[in-house]
LUMTOR-760402 format. One line per field, with one value per residue (C-alpha): residue number from 1; residue in one letter; chain; x, y, z. Coordinates in steps of 0.02 Angstrom, whole numbers, plus 50000, padded with zeros to 5 digits. Last residue first. Example, Ala and Ser with C-alpha at 12.3 -4.5 7.8 and 13.67 -1.06 7.14 Angstrom:
BEGIN
num (2,1)
residu (S,A)
chaine (A,A)
east (50684,50615)
north (49947,49775)
up (50357,50390)
This chain:
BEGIN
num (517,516,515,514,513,512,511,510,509,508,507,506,505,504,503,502,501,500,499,498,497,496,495,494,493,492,491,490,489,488,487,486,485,484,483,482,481,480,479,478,477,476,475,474,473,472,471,470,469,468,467,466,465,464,463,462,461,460,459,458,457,456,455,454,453,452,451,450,449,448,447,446,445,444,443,442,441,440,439,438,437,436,435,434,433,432,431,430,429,428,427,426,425,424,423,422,421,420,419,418,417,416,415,414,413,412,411,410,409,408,407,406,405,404,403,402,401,400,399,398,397,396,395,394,393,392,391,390,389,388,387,386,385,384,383,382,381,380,379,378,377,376,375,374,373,372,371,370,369,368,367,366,365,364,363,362,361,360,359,358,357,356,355,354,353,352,351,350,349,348,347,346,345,344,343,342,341,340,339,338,337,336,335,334,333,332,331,330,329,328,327,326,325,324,323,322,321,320,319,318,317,316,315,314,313,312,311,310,309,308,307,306,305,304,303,302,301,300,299,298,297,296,295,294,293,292,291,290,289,288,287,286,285,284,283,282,281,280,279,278,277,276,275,274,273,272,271,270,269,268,267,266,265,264,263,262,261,260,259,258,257,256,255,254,253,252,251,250,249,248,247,246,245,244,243,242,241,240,239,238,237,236,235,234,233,232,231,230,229,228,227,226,225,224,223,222,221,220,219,218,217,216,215,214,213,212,211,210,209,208,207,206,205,204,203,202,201,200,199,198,197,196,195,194,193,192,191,190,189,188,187,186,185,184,183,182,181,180,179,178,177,176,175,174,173,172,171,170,169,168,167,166,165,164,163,162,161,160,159,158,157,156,155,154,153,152,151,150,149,148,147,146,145,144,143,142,141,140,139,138,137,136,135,134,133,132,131,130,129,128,127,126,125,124,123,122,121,120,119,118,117,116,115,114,113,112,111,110,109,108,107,106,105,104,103,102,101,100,99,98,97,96,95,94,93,92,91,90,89,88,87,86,85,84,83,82,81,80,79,78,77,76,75,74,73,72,71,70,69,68,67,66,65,64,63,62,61,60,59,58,57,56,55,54,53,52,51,50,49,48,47,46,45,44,43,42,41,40,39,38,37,36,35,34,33,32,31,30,29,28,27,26,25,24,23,22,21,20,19,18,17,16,15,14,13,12,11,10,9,8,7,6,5,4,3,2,1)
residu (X,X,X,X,X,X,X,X,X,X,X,X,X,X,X,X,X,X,X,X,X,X,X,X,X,X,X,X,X,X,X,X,X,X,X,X,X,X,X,X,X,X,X,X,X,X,X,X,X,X,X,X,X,X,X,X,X,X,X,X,X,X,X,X,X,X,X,X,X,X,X,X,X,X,X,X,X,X,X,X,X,X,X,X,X,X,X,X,X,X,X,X,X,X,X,X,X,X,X,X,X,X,X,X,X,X,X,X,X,X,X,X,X,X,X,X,X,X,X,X,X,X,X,X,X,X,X,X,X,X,X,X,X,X,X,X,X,X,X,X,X,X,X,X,X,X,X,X,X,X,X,X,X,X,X,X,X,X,X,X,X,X,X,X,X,X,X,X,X,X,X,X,X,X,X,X,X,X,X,X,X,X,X,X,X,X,X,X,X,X,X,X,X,X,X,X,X,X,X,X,X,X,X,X,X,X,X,X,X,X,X,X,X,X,X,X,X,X,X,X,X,X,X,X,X,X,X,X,X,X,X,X,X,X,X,X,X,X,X,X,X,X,X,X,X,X,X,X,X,X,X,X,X,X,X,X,X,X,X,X,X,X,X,X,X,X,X,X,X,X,X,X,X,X,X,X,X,X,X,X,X,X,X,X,X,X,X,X,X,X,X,X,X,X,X,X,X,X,X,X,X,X,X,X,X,X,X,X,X,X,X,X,X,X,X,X,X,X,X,X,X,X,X,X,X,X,X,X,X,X,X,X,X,X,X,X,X,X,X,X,X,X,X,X,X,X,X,X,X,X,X,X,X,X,X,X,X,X,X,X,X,X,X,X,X,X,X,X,X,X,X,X,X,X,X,X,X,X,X,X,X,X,X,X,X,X,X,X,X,X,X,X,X,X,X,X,X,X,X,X,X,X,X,X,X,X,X,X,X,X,X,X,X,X,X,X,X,X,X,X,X,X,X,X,X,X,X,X,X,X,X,X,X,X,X,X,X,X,X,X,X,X,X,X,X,X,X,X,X,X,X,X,X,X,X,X,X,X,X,X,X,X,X,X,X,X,X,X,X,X,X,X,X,X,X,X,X,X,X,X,X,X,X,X,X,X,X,X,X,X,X,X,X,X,X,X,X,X,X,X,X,X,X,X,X,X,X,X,X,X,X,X,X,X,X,X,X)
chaine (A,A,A,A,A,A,A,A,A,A,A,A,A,A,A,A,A,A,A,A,A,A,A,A,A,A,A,A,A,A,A,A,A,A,A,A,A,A,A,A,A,A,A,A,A,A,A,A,A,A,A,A,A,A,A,A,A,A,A,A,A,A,A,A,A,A,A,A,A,A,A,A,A,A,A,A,A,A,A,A,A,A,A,A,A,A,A,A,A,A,A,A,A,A,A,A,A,A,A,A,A,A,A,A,A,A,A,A,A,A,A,A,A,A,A,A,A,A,A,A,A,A,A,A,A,A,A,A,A,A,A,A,A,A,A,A,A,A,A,A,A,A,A,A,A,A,A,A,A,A,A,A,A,A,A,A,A,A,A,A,A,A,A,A,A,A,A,A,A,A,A,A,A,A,A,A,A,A,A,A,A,A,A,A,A,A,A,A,A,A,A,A,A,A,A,A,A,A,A,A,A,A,A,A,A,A,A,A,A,A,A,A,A,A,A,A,A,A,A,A,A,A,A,A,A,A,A,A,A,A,A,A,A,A,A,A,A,A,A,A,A,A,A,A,A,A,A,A,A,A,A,A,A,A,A,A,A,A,A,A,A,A,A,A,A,A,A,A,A,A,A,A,A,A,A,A,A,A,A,A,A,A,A,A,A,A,A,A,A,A,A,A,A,A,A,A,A,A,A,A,A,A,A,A,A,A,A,A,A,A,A,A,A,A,A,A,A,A,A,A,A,A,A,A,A,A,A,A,A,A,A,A,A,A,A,A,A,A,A,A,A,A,A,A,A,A,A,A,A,A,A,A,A,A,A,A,A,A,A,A,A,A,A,A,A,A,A,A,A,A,A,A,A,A,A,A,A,A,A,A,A,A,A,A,A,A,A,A,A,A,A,A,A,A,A,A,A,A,A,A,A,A,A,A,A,A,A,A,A,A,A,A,A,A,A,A,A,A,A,A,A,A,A,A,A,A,A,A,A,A,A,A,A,A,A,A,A,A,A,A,A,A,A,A,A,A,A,A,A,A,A,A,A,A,A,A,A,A,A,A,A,A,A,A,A,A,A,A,A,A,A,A,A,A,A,A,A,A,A,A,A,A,A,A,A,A,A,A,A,A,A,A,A,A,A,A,A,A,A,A,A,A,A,A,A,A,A,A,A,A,A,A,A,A,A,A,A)
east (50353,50562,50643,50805,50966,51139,51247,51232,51227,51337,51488,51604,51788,51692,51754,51601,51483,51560,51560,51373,51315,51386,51305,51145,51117,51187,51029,50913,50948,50917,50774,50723,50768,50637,50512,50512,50469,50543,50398,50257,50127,50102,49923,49871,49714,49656,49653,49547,49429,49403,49383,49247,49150,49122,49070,48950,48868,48787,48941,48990,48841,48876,49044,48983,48857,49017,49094,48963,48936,49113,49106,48946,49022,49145,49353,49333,49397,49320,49423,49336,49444,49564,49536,49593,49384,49328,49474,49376,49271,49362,49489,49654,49715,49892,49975,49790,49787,49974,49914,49761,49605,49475,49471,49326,49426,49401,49387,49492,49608,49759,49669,49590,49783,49839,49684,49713,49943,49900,50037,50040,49823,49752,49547,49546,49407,49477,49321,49328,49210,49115,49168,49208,49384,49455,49319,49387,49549,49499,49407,49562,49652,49551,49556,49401,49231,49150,49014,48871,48762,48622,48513,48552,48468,48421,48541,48681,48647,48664,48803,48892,48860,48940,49104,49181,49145,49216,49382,49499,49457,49385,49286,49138,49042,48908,48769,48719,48540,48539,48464,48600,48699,48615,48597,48762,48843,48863,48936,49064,49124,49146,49263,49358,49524,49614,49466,49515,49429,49592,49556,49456,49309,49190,49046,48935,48849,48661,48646,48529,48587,48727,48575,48674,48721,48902,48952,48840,48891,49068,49038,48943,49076,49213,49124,49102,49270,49342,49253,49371,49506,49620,49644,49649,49539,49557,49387,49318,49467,49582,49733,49777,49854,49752,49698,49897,49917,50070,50154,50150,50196,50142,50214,50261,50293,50453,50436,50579,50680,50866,50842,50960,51098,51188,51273,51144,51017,50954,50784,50704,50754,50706,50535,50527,50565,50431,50303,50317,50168,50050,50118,49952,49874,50024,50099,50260,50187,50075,50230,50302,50094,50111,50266,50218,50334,50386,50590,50721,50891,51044,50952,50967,50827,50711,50732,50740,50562,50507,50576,50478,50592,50546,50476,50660,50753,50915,50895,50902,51058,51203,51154,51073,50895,50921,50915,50936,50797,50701,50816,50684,50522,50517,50537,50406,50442,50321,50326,50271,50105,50017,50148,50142,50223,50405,50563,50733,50898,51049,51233,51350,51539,51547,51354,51446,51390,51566,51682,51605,51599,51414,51390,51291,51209,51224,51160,51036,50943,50986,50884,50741,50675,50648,50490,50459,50446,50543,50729,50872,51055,51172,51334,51366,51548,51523,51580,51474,51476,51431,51310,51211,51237,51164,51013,51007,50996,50859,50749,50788,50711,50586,50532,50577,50460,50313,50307,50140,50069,49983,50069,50116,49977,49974,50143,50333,50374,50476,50480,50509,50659,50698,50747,50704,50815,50745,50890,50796,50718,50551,50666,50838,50815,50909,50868,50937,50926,50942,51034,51024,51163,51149,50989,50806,50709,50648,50479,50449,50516,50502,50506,50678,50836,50895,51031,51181,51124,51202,51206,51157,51146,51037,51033,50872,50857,50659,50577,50424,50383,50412,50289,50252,50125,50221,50321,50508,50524,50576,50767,50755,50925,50928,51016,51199,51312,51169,51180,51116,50929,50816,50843,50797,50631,50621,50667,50540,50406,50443,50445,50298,50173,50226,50213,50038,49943,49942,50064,50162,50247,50172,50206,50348,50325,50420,50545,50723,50800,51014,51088,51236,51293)
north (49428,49369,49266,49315,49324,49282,49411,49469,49329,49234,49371,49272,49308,49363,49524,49626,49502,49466,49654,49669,49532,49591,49788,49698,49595,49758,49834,49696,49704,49887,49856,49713,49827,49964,49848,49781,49901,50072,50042,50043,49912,49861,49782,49846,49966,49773,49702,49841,49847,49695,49663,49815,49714,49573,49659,49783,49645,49700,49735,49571,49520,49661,49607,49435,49510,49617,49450,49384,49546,49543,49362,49413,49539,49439,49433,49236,49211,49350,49403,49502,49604,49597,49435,49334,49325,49211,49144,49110,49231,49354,49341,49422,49558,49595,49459,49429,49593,49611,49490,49397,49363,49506,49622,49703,49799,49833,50024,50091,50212,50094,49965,50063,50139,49962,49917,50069,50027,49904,49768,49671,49702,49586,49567,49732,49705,49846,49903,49991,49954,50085,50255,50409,50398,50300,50428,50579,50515,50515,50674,50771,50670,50728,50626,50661,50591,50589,50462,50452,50311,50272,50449,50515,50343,50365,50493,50398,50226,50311,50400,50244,50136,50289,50271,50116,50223,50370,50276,50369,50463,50413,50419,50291,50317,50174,50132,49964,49913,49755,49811,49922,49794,49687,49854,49894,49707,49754,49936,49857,49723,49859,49959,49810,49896,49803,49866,50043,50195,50222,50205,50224,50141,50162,50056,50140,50012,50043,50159,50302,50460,50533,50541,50571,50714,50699,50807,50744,50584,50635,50735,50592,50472,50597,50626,50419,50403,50525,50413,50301,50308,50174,50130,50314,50456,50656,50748,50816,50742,50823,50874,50676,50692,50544,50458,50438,50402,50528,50488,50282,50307,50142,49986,49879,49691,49647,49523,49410,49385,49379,49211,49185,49081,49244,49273,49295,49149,49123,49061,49174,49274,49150,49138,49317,49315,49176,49268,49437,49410,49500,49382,49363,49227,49164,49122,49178,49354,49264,49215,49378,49433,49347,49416,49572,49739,49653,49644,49624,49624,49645,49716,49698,49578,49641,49778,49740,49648,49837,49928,49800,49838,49827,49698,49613,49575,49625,49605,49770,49810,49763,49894,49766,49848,50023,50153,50338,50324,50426,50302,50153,50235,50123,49958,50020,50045,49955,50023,49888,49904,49785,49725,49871,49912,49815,49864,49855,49854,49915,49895,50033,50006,49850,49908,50076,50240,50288,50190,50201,50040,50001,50175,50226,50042,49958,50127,50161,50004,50023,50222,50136,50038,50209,50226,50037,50018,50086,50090,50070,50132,50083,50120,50299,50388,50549,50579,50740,50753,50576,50555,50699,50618,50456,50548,50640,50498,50402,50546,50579,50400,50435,50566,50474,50312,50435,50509,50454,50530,50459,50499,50645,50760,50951,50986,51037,50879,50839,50988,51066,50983,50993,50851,50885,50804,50777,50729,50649,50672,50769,50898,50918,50999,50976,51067,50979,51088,50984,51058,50956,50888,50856,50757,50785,50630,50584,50564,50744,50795,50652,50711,50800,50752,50630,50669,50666,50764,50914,50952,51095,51090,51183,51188,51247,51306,51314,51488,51426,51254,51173,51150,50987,51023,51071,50901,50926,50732,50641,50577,50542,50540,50443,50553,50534,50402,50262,50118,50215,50222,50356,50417,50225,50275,50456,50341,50224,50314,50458,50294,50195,50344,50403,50192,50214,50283,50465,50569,50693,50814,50732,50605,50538,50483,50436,50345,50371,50315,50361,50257,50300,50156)
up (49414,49376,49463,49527,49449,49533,49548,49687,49795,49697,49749,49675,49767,49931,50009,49945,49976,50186,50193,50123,50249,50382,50347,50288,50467,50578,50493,50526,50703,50707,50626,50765,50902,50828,50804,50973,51123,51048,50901,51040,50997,51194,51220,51392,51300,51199,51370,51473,51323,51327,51507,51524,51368,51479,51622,51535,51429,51278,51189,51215,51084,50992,50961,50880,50769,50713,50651,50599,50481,50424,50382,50286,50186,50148,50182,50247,50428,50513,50685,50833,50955,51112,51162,51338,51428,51269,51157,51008,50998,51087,50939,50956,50856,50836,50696,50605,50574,50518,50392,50366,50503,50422,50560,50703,50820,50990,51027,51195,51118,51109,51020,50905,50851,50852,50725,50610,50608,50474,50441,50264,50239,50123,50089,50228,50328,50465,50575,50735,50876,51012,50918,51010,51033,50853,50760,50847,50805,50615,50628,50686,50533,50415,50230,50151,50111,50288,50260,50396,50435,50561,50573,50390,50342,50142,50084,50222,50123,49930,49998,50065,49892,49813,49925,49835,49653,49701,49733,49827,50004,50171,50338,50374,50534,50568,50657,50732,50805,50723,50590,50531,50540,50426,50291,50325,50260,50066,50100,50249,50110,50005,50108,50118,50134,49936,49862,49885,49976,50088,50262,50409,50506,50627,50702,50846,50948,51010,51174,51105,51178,51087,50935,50762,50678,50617,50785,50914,50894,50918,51061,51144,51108,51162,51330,51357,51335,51469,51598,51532,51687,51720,51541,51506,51453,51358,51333,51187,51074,50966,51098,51113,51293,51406,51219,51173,51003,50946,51137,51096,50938,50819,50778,50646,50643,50560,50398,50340,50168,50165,50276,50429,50431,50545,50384,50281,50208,50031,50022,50084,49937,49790,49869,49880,49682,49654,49752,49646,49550,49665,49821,49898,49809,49713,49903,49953,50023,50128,50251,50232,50277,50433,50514,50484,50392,50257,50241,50104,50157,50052,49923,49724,49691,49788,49705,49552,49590,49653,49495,49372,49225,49034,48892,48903,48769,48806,49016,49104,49233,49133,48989,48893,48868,48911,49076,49103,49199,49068,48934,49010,48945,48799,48885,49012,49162,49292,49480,49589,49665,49731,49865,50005,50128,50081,50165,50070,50168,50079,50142,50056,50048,49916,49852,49786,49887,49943,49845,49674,49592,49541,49537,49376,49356,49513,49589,49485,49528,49706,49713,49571,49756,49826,49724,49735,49911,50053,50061,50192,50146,50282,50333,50295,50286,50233,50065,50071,49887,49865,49965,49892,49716,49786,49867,49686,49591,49712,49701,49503,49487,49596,49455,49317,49388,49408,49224,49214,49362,49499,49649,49784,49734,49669,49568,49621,49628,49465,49371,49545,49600,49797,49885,50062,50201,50377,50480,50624,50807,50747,50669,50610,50434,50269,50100,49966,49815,49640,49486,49326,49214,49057,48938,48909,48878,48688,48632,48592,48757,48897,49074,49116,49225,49109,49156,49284,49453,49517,49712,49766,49982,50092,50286,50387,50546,50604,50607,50509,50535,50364,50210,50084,50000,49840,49871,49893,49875,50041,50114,50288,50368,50540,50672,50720,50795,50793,50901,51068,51037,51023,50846,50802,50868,50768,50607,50637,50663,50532,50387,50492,50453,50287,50223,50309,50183,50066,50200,50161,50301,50445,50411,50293,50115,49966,50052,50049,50243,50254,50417,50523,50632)
């Protein structure tokens, strides 16, 4: 197989959650295997941040892109032909492929601009465009979340019949990281995609186009990336609108009688999160050796100013300061933990208004609680070393790599039961001398508190908490174990399944309509 990835992240070159994370992941474990005739290409925004190793061979390509290659002038988009650079790169085991427009990402941050659906828009264009000049024969087109989402909506309208990039030759596979946010276009932004109401693609009357339902409605495949949270995501309460149109997916079934919409549990690197070689820490440690923990505790406490030498469990946790993490939940339940002899290290970034609780906690006890306000990934595997218990309350949470990561380096974690959570922790609680962690039923501050009441308790006992810790360390999250082959599956899935469409005299499953959010 060969296999084109467009995502708007990829770690380490830019990173704001974990889609960047799974998206290099992925594609350097597919790298590995035999199925593919040449590396994954990994299609990602020119970013201004984004920087390559100096010395390393890289390939460019110009490729011109149909308008509207401009933000809005004067209520109007700019129209022609623009000129994108693709510069290409073979580096961390994949085809790393830089789409280079600096009107559209030539600016400080990856998202949060107004004119974000015309610049992923131009993404997916010029990915097809490259395609196309290459005419290269490629066999699957796989997509994360909405931004990449607007690259099959383009194609079915600009390219609906083309015979290299056309849905009849090119099998798509659409993976979903996150379900909150969808990419809205408004009905009058739709000509910066080049779009308009009754073009074939967007209804007559509609309001707009939700990129991420079109989609879902548009791919092949659609995929989650846990088990649990594709069965949450069909639910009103978890499905942020969109639970009627994954309904309508799972419900039809591919070739294999199989449905179109599944979830695939993530993993993480093995060799990236590796205590025994992680060049970060004080001191590296393995299953068979911890000794190595203790050193990295102690330097850790050291650093954010606390005392290495009084025994009481350190609580850590790391995310995104957004509702959907919990971050909140932790704020509200401090003051019980601190009383029970807990202290805690909280890194993040977002929300000012999630971490002012923290400063107002770490102004008053400088000695039990610290808030790193930034996004450092040194301190964050400092943090998964030295601390005793990691915390993930996330109120929804579709895979989380945080609590594999903790697992790996030797620090149970402490999880709100939903989930990719609920998929790879297991609760000592319940299963006593067999868990890996401590599960909370109810995302509350007081679930969260129980829960961690619970973890002091076997933190207290030497022999007890020596099993845990041996457990969660055995747990095997690497991608080349079982994600990978499941992708891979998944892949050979769309191809079939695009053939059999194509070939079909009424292709219902593409033309039927989904539901819409």
């Amino acid at each position: 197989m060969r296999i084109v990835s467009v995502a708007a992240e990829c770690e380490p070159w830019a990173k704001a959650g974990g889609l960047g994370d799974v998206v290099d992941a992925l594609a350097r474990s597919l790298g590995r295997t035999a199925a593919l005739e040449d590396p994954v290409d990994v299609f990602l925004p020119a970013y201004r941040s984004v920087t390559l190793p100096a010395g390393l061979p890289v390939d460019e390509l110009n490729v011109e892109v149909p308008g509207p290659y401009g933000p809005p002038a004067g209520g109007a988009p700019t129209s022609g032909v623009a000129s994108v650079r693709i510069r290409s790169a073979l580096t961390h085991g994949y085809r790393l492929r830089l789409v280079d427009f600096a009107a559209a990402f030539d600016r400080d941050g990856i998202y949060g601009y107004p004119d974000d659906p015309w610049r992923f828009g131009l993404l997916g264009r010029a990915v097809l465009e490259t395609l196309r000049v290459e005419a290269r024969r490629v066999d699957l087109l796989h997509v994360h979340d909405w931004h990449a989402s607007a690259t099959l909506v383009l194609r079915d309208r600009f390219y609906a019949k083309d015979p290299i990039v056309g849905p009849a030759r090119l099998a798509s596979l659409l993976t979903i990281h996150n379900l909150a946010y969808h990419g809205w276009v408004d009905r009058t932004d739709l000509a910066t995609l080049g779009l308009a109401p009754g073009d074939g693609v967007v209804d007559r009357t509609a309001a707009g186009i939700d990129l991420l339902w079109a989609g879902i409605e548009r791919a092949d495949l659609v995929n989650t990336v846990s088990p649990t949270f594709a069965a949450e995501a069909l639910t009103p309460a978890v499905g942020f609108g969109l639970d009627p149109t994954l309904r309508w997916k799972a419900a039809q079934l591919d070739l294999a009688g199989r449905p179109r919409f599944f979830g695939i549990l993530n993993g993480i690197d093995p060799a990236v999160w590796d205590p025994a070689t992680d060049a970060a820490l004080a001191q590296p440690y393995s299953a068979s050796d911890l000794a190595g923990k203790a050193a990295c505790r102690a330097d850790l406490l050291e650093g954010v100013g606390f005392d290495p030498g009084d025994g009481g469990p350190v609580l850590g946790m790391i995310g995104r300061l957004d509702p959907q993490k919990g971050f909140d939940l932790l704020a509200e339940a401090a003051p019980r933990l601190l009383e029970s002899g807990a202290r805690l290290i909280v890194q993040g970034s977002g929300d000012p208004a999630l971490a002012e609780p923290f400063r107002a906690l770490a102004r008053r006890r400088p000695d039990r609680i610290v808030l790193n306000e930034r996004f450092d990934r040194a301190m964050a595997r400092r943090i998964y070393a030295g601390c005793d218990l990691f915390a993930m309350p996330s109120r929804f949470e579709p895979c989380g790599q945080g609590q594999m990561i903790a697992l790996r380096y030797g620090t149970p974690p402490v999880v709100h039961r939903t989930g990719g959570l609920a998929d790879t922790v297991v609760d000592e609680y319940l299963h006593p001398g067999a868990g890996t962690g401590f599960v909370f039923e109810h995302p509350t501050a007081d679930g969260l508190a129980w829960a961690c009441e619970q973890a002091f308790e076997a933190y207290a006992d030497p022999a007890a908490w020596s099993g845990l810790l041996a457990r969660g360390m055995a747990v095997d999250h690497d991608w080349a174990s079982g994600p990978a082959a499941a992708y891979l599956d998944a892949d050979r899935r769309a191809i079939a399944l695009a053939a059999a469409l194509a070939a079909a005299p009424v292709p219902a499953g593409r033309r039927s309509r989904a539901p819409k959010p």
